[in-house]
GUZA-544093 format. One line per 4 residues: their letters; for each residue x, y, z of C-alpha. Coordinates in steps of 0.05 Angstrom, whole numbers, plus 5000, padded with zeros to 4 digits. Each point is the difference from the previous one (the first is absolute). Layout:
! GUZA-544093
A> X Y Z | ...
This chain:
! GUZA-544093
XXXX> 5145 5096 4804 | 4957 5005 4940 | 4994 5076 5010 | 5065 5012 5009
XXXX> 5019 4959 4934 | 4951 5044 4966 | 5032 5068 5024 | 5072 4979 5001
XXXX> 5025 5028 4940 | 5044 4942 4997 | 4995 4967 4926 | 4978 4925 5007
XXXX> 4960 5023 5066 | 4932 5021 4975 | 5007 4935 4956 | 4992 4956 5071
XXXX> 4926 5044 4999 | 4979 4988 4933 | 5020 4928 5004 | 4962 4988 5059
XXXX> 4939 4955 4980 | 4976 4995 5079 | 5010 5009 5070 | 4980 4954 5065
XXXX> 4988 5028 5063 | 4999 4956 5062 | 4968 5032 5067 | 5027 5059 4976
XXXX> 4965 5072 5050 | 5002 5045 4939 | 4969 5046 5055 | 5039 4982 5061
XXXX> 4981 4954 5049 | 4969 5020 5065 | 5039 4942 5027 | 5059 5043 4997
XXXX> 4980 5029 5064 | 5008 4934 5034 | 5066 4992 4970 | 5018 5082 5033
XXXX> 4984 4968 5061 | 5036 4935 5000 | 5063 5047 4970 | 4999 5044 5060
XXXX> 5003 4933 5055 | 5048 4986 4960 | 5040 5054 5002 | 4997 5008 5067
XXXX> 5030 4932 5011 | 5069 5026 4967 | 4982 4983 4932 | 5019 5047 4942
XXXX> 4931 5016 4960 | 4979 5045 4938 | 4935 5027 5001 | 5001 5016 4922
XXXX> 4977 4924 4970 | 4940 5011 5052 | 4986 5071 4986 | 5000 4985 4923
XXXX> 4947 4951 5019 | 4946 5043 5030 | 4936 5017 4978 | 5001 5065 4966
XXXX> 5072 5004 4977 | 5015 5052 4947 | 5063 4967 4981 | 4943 4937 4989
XXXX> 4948 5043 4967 | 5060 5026 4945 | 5022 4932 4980 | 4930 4970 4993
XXXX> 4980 5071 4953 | 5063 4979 4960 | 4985 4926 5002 | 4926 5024 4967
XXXX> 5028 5042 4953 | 5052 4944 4970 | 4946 4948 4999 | 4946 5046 4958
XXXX> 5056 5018 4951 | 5036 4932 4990 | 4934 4954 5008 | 5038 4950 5039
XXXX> 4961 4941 5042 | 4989 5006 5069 | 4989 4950 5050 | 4996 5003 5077
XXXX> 4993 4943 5055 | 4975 5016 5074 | 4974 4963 5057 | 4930 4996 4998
XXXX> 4984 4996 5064 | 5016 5036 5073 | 5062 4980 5032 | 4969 4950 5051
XXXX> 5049 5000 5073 | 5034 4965 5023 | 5036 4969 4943 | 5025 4928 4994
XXXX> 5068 4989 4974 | 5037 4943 4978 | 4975 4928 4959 | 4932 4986 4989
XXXX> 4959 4933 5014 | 4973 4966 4944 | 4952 4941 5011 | 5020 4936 4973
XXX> 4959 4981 4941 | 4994 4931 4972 | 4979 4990 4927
């Protein structure tokens, strides 16, 4: 978005860039995700249970995507010239299977 407010041409657009102070990432794959093969595989079952599915969200998600590698040169570019604030927020850990959904238990404590 900020990229294409930057080469817009539009007046007000490249204002949105140079008013941008920072931006927040959360568990955002900047390089794809190797997960997205998983999701290729559950898309396929699922298309072959009569379901109507677009390989293109997936696709844009997979490691080595030029389409990926073009926004984040962009992204880099903005960033060095506007000096904005950058913060990002990722699990720290492996995804640990099988997960547990739903409320939590919480011990009673008495003060």
């Amino acid at each position: 978005m900020l990229a294409n407010c930057a080469t817009s041409g539009i007046d007000g657009f490249e204002d949105i860039v140079k008013s941008t102070l920072g931006v927040v990432f959360l568990g955002t794959p900047h390089r794809g995700s190797s997960v997205a093969k998983l999701g290729e595989v559950a898309r396929k079952v699922v298309k072959l249970l009569g379901a109507d599915t677009n390989p293109l969200v997936l696709e844009s998600l997979s490691l080595q995507n030029s389409d990926l590698e073009r926004n984040h040169e962009a992204f880099m570019a903005l960033w060095h010239k506007y000096n904005f604030k950058i913060k990002t927020f990722q699990e720290g850990g492996p995804l640990q299977l099988p997960m547990k959904f739903g409320a939590s238990k919480y011990k009673k404590v008495s003060c």
